[in-house]
C-alpha positions in Angstrom: 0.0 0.0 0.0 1.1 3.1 -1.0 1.4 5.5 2.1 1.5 9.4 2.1 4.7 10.4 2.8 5.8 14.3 3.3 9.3 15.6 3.2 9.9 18.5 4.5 13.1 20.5 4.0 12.5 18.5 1.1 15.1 20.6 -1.7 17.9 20.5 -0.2 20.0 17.5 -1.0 19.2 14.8 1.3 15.5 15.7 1.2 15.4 15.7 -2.6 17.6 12.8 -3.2 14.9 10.8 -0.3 11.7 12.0 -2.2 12.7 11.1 -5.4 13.9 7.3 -4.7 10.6 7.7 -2.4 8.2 8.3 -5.5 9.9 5.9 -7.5 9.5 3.4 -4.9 5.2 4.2 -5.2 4.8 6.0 -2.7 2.6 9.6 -2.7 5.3 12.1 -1.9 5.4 15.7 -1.3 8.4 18.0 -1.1 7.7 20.4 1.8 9.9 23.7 2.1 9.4 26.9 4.4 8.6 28.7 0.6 5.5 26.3 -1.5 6.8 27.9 -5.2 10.6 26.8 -4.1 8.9 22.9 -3.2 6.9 23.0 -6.4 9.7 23.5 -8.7 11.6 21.1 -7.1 9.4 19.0 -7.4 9.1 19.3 -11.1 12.7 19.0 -11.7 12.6 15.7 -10.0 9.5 14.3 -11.7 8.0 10.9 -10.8 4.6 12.2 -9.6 6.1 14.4 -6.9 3.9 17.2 -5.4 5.6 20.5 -3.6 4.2 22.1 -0.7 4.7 24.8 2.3 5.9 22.8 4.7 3.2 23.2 7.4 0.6 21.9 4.2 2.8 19.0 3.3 3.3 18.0 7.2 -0.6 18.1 7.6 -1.2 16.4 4.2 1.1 13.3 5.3 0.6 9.5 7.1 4.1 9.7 7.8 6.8 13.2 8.0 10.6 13.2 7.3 12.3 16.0 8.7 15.5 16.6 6.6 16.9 20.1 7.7 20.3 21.2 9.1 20.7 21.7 12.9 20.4 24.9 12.5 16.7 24.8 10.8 15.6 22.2 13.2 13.8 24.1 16.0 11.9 26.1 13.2 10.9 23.4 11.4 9.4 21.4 14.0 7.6 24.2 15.6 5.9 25.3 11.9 4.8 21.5 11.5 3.8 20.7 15.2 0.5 21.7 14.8 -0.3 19.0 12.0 1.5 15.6 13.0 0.1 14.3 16.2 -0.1 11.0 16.0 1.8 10.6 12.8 5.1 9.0 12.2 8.1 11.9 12.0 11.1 10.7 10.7 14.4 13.3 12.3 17.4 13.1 9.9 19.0 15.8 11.7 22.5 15.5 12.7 24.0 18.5 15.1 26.6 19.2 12.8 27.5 23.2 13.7 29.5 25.0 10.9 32.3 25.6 10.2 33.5 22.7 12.7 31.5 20.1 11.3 34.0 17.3 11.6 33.9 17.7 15.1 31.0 16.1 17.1 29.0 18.8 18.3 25.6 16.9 20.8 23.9 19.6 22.2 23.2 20.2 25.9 20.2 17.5 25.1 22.4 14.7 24.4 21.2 14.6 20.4 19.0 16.1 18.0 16.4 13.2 18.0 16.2 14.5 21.9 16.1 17.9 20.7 13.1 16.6 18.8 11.5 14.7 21.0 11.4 18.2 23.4 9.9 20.0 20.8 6.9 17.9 19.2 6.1 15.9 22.8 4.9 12.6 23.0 1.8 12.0 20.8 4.1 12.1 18.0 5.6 8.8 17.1 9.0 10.1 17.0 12.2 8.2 14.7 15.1 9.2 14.0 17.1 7.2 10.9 19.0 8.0 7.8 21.8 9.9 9.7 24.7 9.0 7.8 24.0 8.3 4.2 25.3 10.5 1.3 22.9 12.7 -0.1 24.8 12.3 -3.9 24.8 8.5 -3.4 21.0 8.9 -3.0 20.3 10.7 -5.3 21.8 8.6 -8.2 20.3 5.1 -10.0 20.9 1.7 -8.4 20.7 0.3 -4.7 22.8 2.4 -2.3 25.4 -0.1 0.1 25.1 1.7 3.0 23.1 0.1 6.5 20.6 2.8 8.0 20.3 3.0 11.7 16.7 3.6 13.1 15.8 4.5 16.0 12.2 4.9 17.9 10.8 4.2 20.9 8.0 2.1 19.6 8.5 -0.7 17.5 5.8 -0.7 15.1 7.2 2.7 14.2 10.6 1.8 13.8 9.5 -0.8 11.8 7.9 1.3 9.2 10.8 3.2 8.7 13.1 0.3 8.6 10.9 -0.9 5.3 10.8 3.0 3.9 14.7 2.4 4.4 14.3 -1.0 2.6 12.0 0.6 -0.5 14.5 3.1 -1.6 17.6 0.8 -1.9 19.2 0.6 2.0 19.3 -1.6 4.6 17.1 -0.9 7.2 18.0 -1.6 11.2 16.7 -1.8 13.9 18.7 0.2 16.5 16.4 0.4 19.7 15.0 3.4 21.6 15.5 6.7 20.4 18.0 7.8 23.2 20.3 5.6 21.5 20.1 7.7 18.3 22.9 10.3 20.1 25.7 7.6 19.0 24.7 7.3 15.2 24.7 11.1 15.4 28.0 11.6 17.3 29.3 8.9 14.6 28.6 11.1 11.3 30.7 13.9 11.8 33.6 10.9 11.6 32.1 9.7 8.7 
């Protein structure tokens, strides 16, 4: 079944590179960015029945949410779409990488971003946190991608839904426990 999935922050590179295998893969995607004109021509460029969106409308739109913005965007981007994913899956890809020292590992005072997260959209969302440390360029070209994907959730179910989004667009989805645990996947890419 196909399954409406939003990603907002959706034209940078990781967010792009996700939607696209994403829609290839069947799924209903839209690309969600803080401007709806700058989504929808992404979108076009991409092709494969993708959609673009503010990203409050795509977030409110969706069954499940991927979050794909810097650090830096993070606590903006969770507040705009708070509002519209209670009790929907939201997927965190943030990594607290800080420029210009961004091969240094950089957890903020809340031990990660996925805790960050967590702070900020509370506890009727189910929260995951996953696809941490793959290359953006290697998603965003042809073929299966070698690369394992970490996920992490408190609830199973959740985690497993990811773990076969992971699985859909060429990776290996794992399962890597409870979201507190996500803090070493994101201390890890900076080395990566």
């Amino acid at each position: 079944m196909s399954q409406k999935i939003a990603v907002v922050g959706g034209t940078g590179q990781l967010g792009s590179a996700l939607a696209w295998r994403l829609a290839k893969a069947g799924h209903d995607v839209t690309i969600g960015s803080r401007q709806a004109g700058s989504a929808q021509a992404k979108a076009g460029e991409l092709g494969h029945g993708l959609t673009g969106a503010s990203n409050p409308d795509a977030a409110a739109a969706a069954d499940i949410v991927l979050v794909t913005v810097p650090f830096s965007a993070q606590e903006a981007t969770l507040s705009e779409i708070r509002p519209h994913v209670a009790g929907k899956i939201v997927v965190d890809t943030t990594v607290p990488l800080v420029p210009p020292k961004v091969m240094r590992v950089q957890l903020p005072e809340e031990g990660s971003a996925a805790a960050c997260a967590h702070k900020l959209l509370g506890d009727d969302v189910r929260l995951v946190a996953a696809f941490h440390n793959v290359a953006a360029h290697r998603l965003a070209e042809e073929g299966d991608v070698d690369c394992d994907i970490l996920v992490f959730g408190d609830e199973k179910a959740a985690r497993a839904e990811v773990v076969a989004l992971a699985e859909a667009v060429g990776l290996r989805g794992i399962h890597a426990g409870p979201l507190v645990n996500a803090a070493a996947a994101e201390a890890m890419t900076s080395l990566l």
